[in-house]
Structure formats: structure tokens, C-alpha cells
Backbone as CSV, one residue per row, in Angstrom:
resi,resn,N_x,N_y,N_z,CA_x,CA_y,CA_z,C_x,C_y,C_z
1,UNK,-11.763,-65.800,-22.509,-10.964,-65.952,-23.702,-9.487,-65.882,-23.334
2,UNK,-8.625,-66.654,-23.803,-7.548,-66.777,-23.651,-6.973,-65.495,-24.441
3,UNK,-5.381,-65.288,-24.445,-4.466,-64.431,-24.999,-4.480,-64.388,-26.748
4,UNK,-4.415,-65.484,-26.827,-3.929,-66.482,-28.406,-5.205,-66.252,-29.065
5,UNK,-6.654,-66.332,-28.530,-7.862,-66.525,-29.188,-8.064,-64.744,-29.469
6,UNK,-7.444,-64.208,-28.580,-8.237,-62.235,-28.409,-7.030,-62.161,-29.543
7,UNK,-5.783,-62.158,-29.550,-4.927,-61.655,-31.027,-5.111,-62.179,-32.199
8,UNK,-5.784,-63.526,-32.033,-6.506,-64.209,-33.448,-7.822,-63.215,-34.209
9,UNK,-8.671,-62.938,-33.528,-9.825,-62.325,-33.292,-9.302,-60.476,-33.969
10,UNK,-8.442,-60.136,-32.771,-7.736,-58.540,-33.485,-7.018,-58.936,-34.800
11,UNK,-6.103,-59.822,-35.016,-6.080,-59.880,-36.360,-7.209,-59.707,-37.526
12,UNK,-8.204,-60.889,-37.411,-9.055,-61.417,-38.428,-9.963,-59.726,-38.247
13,UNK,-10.155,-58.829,-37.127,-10.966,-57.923,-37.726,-10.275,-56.720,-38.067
14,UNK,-8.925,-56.699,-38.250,-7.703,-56.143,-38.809,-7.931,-55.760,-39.722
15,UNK,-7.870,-57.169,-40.821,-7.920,-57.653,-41.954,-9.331,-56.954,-42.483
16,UNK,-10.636,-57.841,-41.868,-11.477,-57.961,-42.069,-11.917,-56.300,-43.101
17,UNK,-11.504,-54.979,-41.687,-12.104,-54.047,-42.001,-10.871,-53.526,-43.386
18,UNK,-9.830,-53.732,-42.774,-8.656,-53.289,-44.413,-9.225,-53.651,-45.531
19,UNK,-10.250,-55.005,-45.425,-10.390,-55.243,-47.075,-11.932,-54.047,-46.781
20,UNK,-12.959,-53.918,-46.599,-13.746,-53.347,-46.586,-13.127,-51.793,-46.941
21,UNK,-11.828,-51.364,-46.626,-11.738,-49.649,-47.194,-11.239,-50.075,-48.226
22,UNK,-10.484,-51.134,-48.700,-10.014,-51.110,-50.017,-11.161,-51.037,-50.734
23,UNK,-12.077,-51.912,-50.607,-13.487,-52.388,-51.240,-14.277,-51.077,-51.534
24,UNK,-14.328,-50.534,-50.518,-15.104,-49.086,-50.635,-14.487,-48.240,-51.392
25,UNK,-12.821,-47.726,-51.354,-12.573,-47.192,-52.211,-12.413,-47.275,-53.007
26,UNK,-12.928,-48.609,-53.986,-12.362,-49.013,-55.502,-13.785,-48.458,-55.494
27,UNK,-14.804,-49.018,-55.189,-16.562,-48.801,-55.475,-16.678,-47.277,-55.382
28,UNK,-16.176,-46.483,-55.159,-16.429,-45.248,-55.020,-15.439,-44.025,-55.812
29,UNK,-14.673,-45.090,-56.859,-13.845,-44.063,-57.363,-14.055,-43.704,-58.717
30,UNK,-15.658,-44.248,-59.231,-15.889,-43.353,-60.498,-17.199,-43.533,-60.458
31,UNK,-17.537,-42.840,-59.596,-19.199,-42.174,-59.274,-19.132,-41.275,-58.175
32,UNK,-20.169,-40.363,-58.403,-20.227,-38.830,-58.053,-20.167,-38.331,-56.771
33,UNK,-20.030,-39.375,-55.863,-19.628,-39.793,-54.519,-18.348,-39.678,-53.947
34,UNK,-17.414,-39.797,-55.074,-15.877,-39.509,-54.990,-15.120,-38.907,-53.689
35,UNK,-15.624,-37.636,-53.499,-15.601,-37.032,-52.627,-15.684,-37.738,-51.228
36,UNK,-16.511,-38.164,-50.976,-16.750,-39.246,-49.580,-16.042,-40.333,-49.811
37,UNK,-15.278,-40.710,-50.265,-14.200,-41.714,-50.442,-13.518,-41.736,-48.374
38,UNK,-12.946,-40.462,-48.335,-12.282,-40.116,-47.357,-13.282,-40.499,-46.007
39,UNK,-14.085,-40.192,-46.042,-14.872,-40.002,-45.221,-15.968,-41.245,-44.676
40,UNK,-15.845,-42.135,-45.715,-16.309,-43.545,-45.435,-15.109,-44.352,-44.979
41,UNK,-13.723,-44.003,-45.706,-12.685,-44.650,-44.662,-12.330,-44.318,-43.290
42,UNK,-12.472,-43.163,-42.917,-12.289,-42.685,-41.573,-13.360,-43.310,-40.625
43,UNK,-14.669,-43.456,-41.111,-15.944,-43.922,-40.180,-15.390,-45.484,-40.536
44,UNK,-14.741,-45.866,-41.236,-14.691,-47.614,-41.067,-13.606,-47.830,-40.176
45,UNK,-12.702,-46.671,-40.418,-11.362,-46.476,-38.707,-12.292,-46.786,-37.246
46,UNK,-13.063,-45.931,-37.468,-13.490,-44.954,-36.013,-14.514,-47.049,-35.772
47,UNK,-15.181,-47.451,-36.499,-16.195,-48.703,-36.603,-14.924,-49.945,-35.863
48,UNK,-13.356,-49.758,-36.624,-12.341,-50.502,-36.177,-12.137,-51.168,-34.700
49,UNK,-11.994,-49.394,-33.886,-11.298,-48.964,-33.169,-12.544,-49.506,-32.014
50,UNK,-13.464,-49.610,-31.781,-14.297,-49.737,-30.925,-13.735,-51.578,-30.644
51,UNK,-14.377,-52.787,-31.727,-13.389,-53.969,-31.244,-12.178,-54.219,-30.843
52,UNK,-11.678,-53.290,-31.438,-10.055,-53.624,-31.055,-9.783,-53.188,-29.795
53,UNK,-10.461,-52.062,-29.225,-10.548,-51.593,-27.848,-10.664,-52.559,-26.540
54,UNK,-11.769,-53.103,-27.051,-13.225,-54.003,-26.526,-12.201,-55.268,-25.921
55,UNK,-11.451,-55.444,-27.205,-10.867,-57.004,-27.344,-9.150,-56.972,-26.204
56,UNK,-8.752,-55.608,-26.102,-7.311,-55.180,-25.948,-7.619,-55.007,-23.829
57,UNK,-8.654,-54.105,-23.712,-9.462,-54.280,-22.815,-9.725,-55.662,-21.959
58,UNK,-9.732,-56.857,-22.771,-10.042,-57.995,-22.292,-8.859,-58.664,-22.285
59,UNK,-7.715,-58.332,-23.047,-6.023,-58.744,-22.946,-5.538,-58.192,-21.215
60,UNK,-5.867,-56.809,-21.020,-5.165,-56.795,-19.836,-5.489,-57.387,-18.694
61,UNK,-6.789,-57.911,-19.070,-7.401,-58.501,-17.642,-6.620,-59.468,-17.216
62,UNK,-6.561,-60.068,-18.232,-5.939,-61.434,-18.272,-4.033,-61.822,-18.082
63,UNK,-3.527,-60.762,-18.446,-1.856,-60.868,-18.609,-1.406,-60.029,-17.244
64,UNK,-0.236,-61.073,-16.619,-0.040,-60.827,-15.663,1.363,-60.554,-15.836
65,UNK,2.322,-59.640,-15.377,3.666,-58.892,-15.907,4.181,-59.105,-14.616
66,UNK,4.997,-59.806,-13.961,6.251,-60.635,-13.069,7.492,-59.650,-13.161
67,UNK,7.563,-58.781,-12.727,9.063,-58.093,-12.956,9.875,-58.163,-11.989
68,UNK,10.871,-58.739,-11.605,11.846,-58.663,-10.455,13.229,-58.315,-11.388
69,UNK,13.374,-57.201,-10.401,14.743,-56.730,-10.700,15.088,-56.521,-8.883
């Protein structure tokens, strides 16, 4: 995978999971569940953080940093 295709990719599952906590926390803010509001957004962080790793991981392989001073 190229550079351009892995930041396309971290974007779209950016997004993807932001709408999913919005989603969850509208669905969960008037039923008795309330409480786990917090706690289903943090596990959709922690669900985030594993692609974006995965994908960032596969950026350095690839980018090569030229510095002459």
C-alpha cells in the first residue's frame, strides 16, 4: 500500500468510528443503560486504536526521511 491509500484508509476509519460514538451516544441517552454511555465510547477508542496502529505501522515501513544537514 502506498502512503496516500494508508491516510485515505486512517481517515475513512477516523470518521467511520466518530460517527459510531455519536450514534451510540444518542441511542443510549434515554434508556436505563445511560450509565455505560462512557464506557461503550472508550471500548470504541480502545476498537480505534488497534487500525490506526496496524495502518501507521505500515506508513513507516514505507517512508524514507533524507536529512542532510
Amino acid at each position: 500500500m502506498n502512503t496516500n491509500k494508508i491516510a485515505f484508509l486512517q481517515i475513512g476509519i477516523a470518521l467511520f468510528f466518530a460517527t459510531a460514538m455519536i450514534v451510540s451516544s444518542l441511542l443510549l441517552t434515554d434508556t436505563p443503560y445511560k450509565q455505560h454511555s462512557d464506557t461503550v465510547t472508550f471500548f470504541l477508542i480502545a476498537l480505534w486504536f488497534i487500525p490506526f496502529s496496524w495502518l501507521a505501522k505500515k506508513t513507516k515501513k514505507k517512508v524514507k526521511i533524507n536529512c542532510n544537514y
